[in-house]
Structure formats: structure tokens, C-alpha cells
N, C-alpha and C positions, 0 to 999 in steps of 0.2 A: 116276483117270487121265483118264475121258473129261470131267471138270469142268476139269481144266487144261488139257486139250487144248483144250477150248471157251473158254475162258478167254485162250487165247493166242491163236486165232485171231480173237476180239473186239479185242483188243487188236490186233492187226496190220492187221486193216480200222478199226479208229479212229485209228491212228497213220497211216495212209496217207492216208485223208478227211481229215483236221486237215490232214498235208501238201500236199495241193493245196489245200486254203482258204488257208495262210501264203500259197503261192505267189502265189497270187492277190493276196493283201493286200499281197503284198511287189515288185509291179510298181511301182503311182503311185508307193510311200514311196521304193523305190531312185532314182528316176528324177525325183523332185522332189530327195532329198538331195543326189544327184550338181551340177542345175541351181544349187543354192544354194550349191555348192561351186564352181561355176563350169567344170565338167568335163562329157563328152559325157554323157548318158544311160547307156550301156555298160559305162560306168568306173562307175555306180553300183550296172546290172546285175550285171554280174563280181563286184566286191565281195560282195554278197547271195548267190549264189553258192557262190561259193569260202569266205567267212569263213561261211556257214551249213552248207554239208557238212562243214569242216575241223573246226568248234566241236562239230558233231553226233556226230564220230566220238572224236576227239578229246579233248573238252570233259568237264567233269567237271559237272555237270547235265543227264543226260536230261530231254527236254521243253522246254528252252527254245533259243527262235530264237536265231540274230546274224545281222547281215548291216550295211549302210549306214546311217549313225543320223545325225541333225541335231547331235546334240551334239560329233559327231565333224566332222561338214560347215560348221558355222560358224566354225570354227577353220582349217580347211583354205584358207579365201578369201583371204586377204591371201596368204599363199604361195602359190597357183595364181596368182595376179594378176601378183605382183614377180618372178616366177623362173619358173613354166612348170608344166606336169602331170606331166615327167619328175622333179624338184624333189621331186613329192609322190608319188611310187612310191618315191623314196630314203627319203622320210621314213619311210613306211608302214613298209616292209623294218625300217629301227632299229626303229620305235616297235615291233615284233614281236618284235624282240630284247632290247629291255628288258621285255615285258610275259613273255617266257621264263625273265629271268633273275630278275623280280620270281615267279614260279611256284618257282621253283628254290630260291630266299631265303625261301619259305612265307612271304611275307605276307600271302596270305591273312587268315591271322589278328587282321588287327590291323581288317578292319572290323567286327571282335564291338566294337572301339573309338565304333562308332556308333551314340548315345543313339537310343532310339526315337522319338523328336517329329523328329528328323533323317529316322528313314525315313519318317513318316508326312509329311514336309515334300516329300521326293526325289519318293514315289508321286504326292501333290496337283500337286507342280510337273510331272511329267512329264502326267501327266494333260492338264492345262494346255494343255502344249506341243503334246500329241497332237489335242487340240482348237481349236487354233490355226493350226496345220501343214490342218487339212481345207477352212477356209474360205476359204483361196485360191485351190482346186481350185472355188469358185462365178463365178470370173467366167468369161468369154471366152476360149477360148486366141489367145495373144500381146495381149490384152488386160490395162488394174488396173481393178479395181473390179466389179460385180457384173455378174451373166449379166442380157442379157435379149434379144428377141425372140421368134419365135414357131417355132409346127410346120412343117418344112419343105412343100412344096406338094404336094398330093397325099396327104396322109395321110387315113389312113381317120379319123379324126378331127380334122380339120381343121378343117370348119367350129363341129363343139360347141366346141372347144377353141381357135378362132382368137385371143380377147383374151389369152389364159392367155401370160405371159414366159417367158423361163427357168426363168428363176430359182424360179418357182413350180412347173415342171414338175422341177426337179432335187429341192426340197425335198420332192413329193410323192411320189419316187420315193425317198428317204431313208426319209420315214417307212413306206413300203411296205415297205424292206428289214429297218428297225428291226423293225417288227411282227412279218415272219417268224421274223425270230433269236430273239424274244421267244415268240412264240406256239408256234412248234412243236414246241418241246420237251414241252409238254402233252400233244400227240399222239404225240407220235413222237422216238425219239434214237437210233434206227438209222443216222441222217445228219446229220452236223454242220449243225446249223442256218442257219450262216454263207453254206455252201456251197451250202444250197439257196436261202439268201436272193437268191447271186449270181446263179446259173442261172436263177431264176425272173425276175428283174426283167430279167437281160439279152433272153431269150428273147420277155419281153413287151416290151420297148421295139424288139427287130427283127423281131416279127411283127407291132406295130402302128406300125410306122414312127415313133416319137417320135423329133423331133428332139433331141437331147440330146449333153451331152458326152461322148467315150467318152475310151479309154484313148489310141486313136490321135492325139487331138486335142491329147494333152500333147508324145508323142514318138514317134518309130517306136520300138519294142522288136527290132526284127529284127537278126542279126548272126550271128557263125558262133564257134566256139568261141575260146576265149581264148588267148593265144600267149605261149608265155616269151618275155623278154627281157629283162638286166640293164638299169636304168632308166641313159639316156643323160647321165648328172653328171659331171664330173670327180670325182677319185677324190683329192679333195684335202684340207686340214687349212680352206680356206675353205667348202667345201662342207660341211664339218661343222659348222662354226659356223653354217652357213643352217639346216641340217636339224634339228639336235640338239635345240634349244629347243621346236620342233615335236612331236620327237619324246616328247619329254619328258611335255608337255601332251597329247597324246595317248593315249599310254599311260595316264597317271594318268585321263584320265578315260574311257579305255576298259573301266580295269578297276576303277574306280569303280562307276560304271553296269553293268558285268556282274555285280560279284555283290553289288549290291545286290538286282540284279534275280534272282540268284541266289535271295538269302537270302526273298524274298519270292515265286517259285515253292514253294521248300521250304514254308513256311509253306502255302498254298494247296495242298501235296500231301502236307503232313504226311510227307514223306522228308526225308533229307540230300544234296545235292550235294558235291559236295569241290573247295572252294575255290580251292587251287593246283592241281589240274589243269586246273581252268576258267582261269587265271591261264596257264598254260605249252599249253593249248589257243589262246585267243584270241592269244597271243603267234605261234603256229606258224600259223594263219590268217592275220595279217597280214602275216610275211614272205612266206609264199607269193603273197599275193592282189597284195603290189606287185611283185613278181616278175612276174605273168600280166595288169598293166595296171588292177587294182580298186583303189579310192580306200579299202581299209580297213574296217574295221566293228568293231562287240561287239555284245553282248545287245541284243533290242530288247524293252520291256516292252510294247510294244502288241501285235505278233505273238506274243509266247509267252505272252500272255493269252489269244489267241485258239487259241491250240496247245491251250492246258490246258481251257481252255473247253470246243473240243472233241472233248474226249477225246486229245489227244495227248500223250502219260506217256512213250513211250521213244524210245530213238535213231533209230528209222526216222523218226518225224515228220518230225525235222528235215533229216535225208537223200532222204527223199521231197521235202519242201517244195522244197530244194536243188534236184534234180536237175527237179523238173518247172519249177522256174525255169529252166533252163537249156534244156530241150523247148521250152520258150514261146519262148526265143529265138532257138532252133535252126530250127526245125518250125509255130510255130503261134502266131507274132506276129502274122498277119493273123487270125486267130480273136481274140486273148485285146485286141487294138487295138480291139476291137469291143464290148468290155465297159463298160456305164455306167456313169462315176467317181463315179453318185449310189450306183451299189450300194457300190462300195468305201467311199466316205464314211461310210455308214448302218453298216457292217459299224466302219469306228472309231469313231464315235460310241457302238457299244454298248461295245465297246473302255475307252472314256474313261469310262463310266457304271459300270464293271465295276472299271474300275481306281482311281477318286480315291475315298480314302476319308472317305463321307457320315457316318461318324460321330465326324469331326475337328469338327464342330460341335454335333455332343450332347457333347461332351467335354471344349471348349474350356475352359466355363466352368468345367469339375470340376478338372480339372490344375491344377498349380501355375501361377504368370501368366508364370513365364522357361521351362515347358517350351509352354505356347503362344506365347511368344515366338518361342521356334525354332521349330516349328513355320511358324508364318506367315512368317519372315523365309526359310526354306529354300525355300519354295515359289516366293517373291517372284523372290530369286534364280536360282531352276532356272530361272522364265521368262526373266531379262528379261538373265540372263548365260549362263552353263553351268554344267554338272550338277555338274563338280570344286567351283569356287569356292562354290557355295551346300554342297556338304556339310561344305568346307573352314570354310568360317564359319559353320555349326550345330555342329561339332566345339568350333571355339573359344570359340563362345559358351556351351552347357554345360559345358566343360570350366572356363571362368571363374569359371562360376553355382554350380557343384559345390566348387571350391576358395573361394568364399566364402563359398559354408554353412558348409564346415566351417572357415575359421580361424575363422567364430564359434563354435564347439563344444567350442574349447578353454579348459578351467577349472583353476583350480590351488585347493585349499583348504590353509589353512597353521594347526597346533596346534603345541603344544608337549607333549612327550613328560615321561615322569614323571623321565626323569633330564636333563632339562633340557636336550633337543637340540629345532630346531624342524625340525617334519617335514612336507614339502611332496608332497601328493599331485598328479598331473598327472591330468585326465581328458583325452582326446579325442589326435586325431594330431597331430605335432609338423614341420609341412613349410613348406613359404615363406611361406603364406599364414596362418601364426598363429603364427611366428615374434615378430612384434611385442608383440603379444596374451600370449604366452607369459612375456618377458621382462620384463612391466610389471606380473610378480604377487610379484618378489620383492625384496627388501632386503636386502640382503648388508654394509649400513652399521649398521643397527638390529637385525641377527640375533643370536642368540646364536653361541658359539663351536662349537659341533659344527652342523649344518644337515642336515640327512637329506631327498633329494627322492626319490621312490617312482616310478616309471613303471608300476606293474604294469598299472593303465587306461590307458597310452598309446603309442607306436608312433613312434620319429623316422625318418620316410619319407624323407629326404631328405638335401642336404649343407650346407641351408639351417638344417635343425634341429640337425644338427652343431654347425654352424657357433653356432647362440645357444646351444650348451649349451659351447662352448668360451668364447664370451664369457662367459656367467653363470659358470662356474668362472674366468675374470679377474681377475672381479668377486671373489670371495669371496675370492681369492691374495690383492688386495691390501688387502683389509679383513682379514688373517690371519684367517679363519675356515676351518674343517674340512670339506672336501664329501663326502658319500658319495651313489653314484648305484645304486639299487638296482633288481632286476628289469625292466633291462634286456632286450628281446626279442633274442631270436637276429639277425633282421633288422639291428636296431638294431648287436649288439653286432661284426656283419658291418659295418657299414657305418664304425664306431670304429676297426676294424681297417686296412682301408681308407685312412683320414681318418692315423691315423699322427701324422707330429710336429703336425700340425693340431689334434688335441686334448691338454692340458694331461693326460695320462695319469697323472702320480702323484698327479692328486686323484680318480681314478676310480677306485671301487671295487665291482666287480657280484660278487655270490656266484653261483655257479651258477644259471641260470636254471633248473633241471628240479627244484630240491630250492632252490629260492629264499623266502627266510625274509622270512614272510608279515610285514605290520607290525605285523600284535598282538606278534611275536616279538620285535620289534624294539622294543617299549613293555617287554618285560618281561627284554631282554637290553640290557647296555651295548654300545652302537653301536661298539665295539672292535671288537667284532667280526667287524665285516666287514670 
């Protein structure tokens, strides 16, 4: 009893330490995604917020964040632009209603549909993404292009350090944070490493006066709590047509990105999540969050790497992370405005090293050359589009790669029996993609009069394979030869059934498939009778 006790209350100070490290990480990332979205800061705040406590209690993955995601904010800009922020509270509200009703419809299920070089493509591109998103946090604020000048006047190291730029002072404060998250855990894992990396470097940069970027230099964080209000749209059949398509693309790839991100937590905690409740979770975040003024959100893979990392496994993390995001903005904006955006950076970058996986290149060359195909083309895409369309087009591309293995697979070997019938065995599956293949093993001009084809090694998957075994029985009506189609699968003989006047049924003849007579049977029996 007192081991579980102990046990649980580890667990509750490591889910509440993880929590305030999210929070922390999750100030710059809300508040850049918002500005790229083209909405205030608060709108990106709220979001991270509301869709990170909603998913936390709600959500069917303990342990992993959501809150304001890039993949969701670059889609959102051409509608904040053309129609307004109110436009994109409408949209949010649907897109939440369809991500409820896709919860509802358990489709969940259907991302087991996604080949693994796809997730190892999603992970690499997100990865990517997460490390591209940090190096514009290096220039100037309201500045493009890189930081530089010096220590502001009066520093107590001022004059050692007067030549030293920015830019060399932000990098150096990175790898400061990096080394802590790295090194401490050697000593010590009482405290999430992250958390002390922040504290440490922030403390040292405002007791040695380093001039440096902080958080306040991107945006104020300050504001008061979040307010309902039905978002200001006409309530019309045009306004759904503005919304809907938005809504659409959001959804799909909000709940794309959550449980992928899903599925690759589990993995990393050796649990299971359950998929449509995280589906009908993220759904019930969204309508709320455009209800209270938030730009939306799902899973974020960078923060609930950093959840897991350290040590945040259950609901409170994310509830914690939530709700101290929300103190920060209520209470102690001008504290958390004061934190070095080199710590937070240092803190993604370990992030990005943790998350892309380094052994896509010991392995490239071992896999087959179309599964590192996807691979690399999924990655390409996460960066240089969004997350839906690269897994959309890793789906298609295995799924093409897969269906032309195997219409090559398919073999027909053809003897002739001792009472003078020729008997055609099928190997492999019979579906659109070897259809062709299939139909180019037989002669129905040069057969003899009885013809016997055998299915028992093969499978017609499809209505495409119907369809050539309606043809190939055509074929033999009108060369008057005799068809018998044997050891048809149940699937198969479902699918005959089905298909109806579409197949030529008085030339088809299956005996029972459970007590189905083997071809030796059929060597040493006249073909009568079946």
C-alpha cells in the first residue's frame, strides 16, 4: 500500500513539473502560430488554453498536449485576410463538429490505414517544421533576418563581452539550456530537466543583465479571462459556403496530426490511447475554444514530447500545463515576458533531436527503395505544405506500391486432368490490379470441352475481379465449353452473391467451401460432379 502511495504521489509532482514546463514552451509556439495566422496573440493564447484542458480531460490520450499548431495556422491566413477573425471562430465551432461527428463514426480506425515509412515521414517532417518555426525567433523583434548588436550599457560584463552580437549571445544561451536538459538528468530527475534549464538561464541572464530577446519582445501575454460570444457571421447558406471548406481542411488535419501523434506517444509509453475519444475530444475543444475567441488547435508533437520526457504520463500534466497557461496570462505576464526566448528555443531544439528519427538513415538503405520513397517524399511535403496532404500522398503512394506488388503475384498454372478436363489453378489475389494479368493465362478457343479453374490459393477481393471472371465465363459460353469454378472463398462467394445478374451464374459451380473437394478429388472424380 505504502509503494503505491508513493508511487502516486511521484506521479502527481511529475505531472504537475512537466505541466508548468509545457506551459512555458507553450507561450512563444501559441503566440508565433496565432501571428502567422494573422490574429492577436490571445487568440492564440486562449486556443492553447481551452483546447489543452478540454483534450486533457476529455481526450482519450493521457499525457499528450494540444493547444495552437502551425499546421492548423497556415491554413487559417487566406480566411482571416478575406472575411475577418469572426469568419474564423465560425469556422473553428464547425471544424469541432465535424471532428465530434468523425469521433462518433469511429474513424479513428482507419489511421492503423497508415503504412509506417508515412509515420516515420510525418515524425521527420514535423520535426523539420519544429526546427524551422525556432530560427525566426533569432532575429530582431519587428525586424527579418538575424539578431545582432551588443550588451546593453552597464552590464556587468560589458566591457569582456562588448564585440560579442546577438546573435552569438542567443546561440550561447541555447547551447547553455541544451547542456542542462542533457546533462542533468545524470545527477538528478527529481525536476524536469527542461524546467530547470529555463529557470537557470532565465535567472542568469537577469542577474547578469544580458541583453537578450525575451518573451516580452515577441508580444505582451497579459489579458484577463476569455469571454463567450456566438462569433458575429450571418447565419446564412453563403456563410457556409465561406466556412465549410475551411472547416473541412481543418478538421482532417487536425485529426490527422492528433493521432498520429497519438499513436506515436503510445509507442514511447508502451500504453494505448483510444482513438475516438481523442477524435470526439479535440472535436468538443474546438467548438468550445471558437465559442471563447481561440483560433482552434489539436496535438502538439513537440510539447507532449516534452510532457513525456518529463515525466508527464497522466491527465493532470495537461491540466496543469492548461491552467498555469492561463495564470501566466491572468497574474504573471510581466514575470513569464521576462524569460529568454534563447531558453525556450534550446528547450525545442532538444525537442527536434528527441523527436526526428536518426535511424531513417541507418535504414534507408535496408528498406525497400518505394518504402524510403515515402518516406522521404512525406517529410518533403510536411515541410513545404501541411501535415493532411503529405500523409494523404504517402497513403497513396503505398497503397499504389502495395497493389502492384501484388497484381504481379498473381499466377495461373494450367494441366489437364486424366479424364480430359483442363484444370486451371489460380495463385495470388484476384482485384483490379491483376485483373489483366489474370485474364491473359487462359484460352477458352483452344481448351478442351469441360475447363476446371481452382481458386482454393486465391481470393477475388474486389468487383473488378468479378467482373474478369464474368468476362472469362463469356469467353467460354461462347466457345461452348463447360466452366466449373471451384473452392471459391466465402468472401468471394459474398461478393457473387452480391454481383447477381452481373455474373453469368449457370456457369458457376462452387461445392461447399467447408467440405470443398480438394483437386486430387477432382483428378480421380468425373467433374459431374460438382
Amino acid at each position: 500500500m505504502f509503494e503505491n502511495s508513493a508511487s502516486r504521489r511521484s506521479s502527481i509532482k511529475n505531472d504537475v513539473l512537466s505541466g508548468l514546463t509545457v506551459a512555458l514552451a507553450l507561450v512563444p509556439e501559441a503566440v508565433a502560430f496565432a501571428l502567422i495566422a494573422g490574429v492577436e496573440p490571445l487568440v492564440g493564447l486562449y486556443a492553447a488554453f481551452m483546447v489543452g484542458l478540454i483534450t486533457a480531460v476529455a481526450g482519450g490520450r493521457p499525457g499528450m498536449i494540444s493547444g495552437a499548431t502551425g499546421a492548423l495556422a497556415v491554413v487559417m491566413v487566406a480566411l482571416v485576410a478575406d472575411h475577418g477573425v469572426q469568419y474564423l471562430f465560425a469556422t473553428v465551432v464547425l471544424m469541432g463538429l465535424l471532428q465530434m461527428a468523425a469521433g462518433a463514426l469511429r474513424i479513428a480506425r482507419f489511421i492503423r490505414l497508415v503504412p509506417h515509412p508515412v509515420m516515420l515521414g510525418f515524425v521527420n517532417g514535423l520535426a523539420i517544421v519544429i526546427f524551422l518555426a525556432q530560427l525566426g525567433q533569432f532575429g530582431e523583434p519587428g525586424q527579418a533576418g538575424w539578431a545582432t548588436g551588443t550588451f546593453l550599457e552597464g552590464s556587468i560584463l560589458d566591457v569582456a563581452w562588448l564585440a560579442a552580437d546577438q546573435l552569438t549571445i542567443m546561440l550561447g544561451l541555447v547551447a547553455v539550456t541544451m547542456a542542462i536538459i542533457k546533462f542533468l538528468p545524470m545527477l538528478t530527475t527529481a525536476i524536469p530537466s527542461s524546467l530547470v534549464a529555463i529557470v537557470v538561464v532565465s535567472l542568469a541572464v537577469f542577474g547578469m543583465q544580458i541583453d537578450t530577446k525575451v518573451v516580452g519582445d515577441v508580444a505582451s501575454i497579459a489579458g484577463g479571462l476569455p469571454s463567450f460570444s456566438i462569433p458575429s457571421v450571418p447565419f446564412t447558406l453563403e456563410t457556409l459556403g465561406i466556412i465549410l471548406p475551411y472547416a473541412i481542411i481543418l478538421a482532417a488535419i487536425g485529426l490527422i496530426e492528433s493521432l498520429l501523434t497519438l499513436r506515436l506517444i503510445d509507442e514511447i509509453t508502451e500504453t494505448r490511447g483510444n482513438g475516438n475519444r481523442e477524435c470526439f475530444g479535440q472535436g468538443l475543444a474546438n467548438t468550445a475554444t471558437g465559442m471563447f475567441g481561440g483560433m482552434g488547435g489539436c496535438a502538439m508533437i513537440g510539447q507532449s514530447m516534452i510532457n513525456v520526457n518529463s515525466g508527464g504520463r497522466g491527465r493532470l500534466s495537461g491540466i496543469t500545463g492548461a491552467l498555469a497557461l492561463l495564470v501566466f496570462i491572468l497574474f504573471a505576464s510581466s514575470l513569464i515576458e521576462q524569460i529568454p526566448i534563447a531558453a525556450l528555443i534550446g528547450v525545442m531544439f532538444i525537442v527536434v533531436i528527441g523527436t526526428f528519427e536518426w535511424s531513417s538513415f541507418r535504414i534507408i538503405r535496408r528498406v525497400p527503395k518505394q518504402d524510403a520513397f515515402v518516406l522521404i517524399t512525406v517529410s518533403a511535403v510536411t515541410v513545404f505544405t501541411d501535415l493532411a496532404i503529405a500523409v494523404i500522398v504517402g497513403v497513396i503512394i503505398s497503397a499504389l506500391v502495395f497493389a502492384w506488388n501484388h497484381a504481379k503475384q498473381v499466377t495461373v498454372e494450367k494441366r489437364e486432368n486424366r479424364y480430359g478436363s483442363h484444370y486451371y489453378t489460380v495463385h495470388g489475389p484476384l482485384f483490379f490490379g491483376s485483373t489483366a494479368s489474370f485474364a491473359e493465362n487462359f484460352t477458352p478457343a483452344d481448351d478442351n470441352v469441360d475447363v476446371i479453374i481452382d481458386f482454393a490459393d486465391s481470393r477475388v477481393a474486389d468487383h473488378s475481379g468479378i467482373e474478369a471472371i464474368d468476362a472469362l465465363a463469356m469467353r467460354y459460353k461462347k466457345n461452348n465449353r463447360t466452366l466449373h469454378l471451384i473452392h471459391l472463398s466465402p468472401e468471394c462467394k459474398k461478393l457473387l452473391k452480391k454481383a447477381g445478374d452481373m455474373v453469368e451464374v449457370n456457369v458457376v459451380e462452387d461445392p461447399n467451401y467447408f467440405v470443398a473437394i480438394e483437386s486430387a478429388d477432382w483428378d480421380a472424380e468425373t467433374p459431374s460432379k460438382a
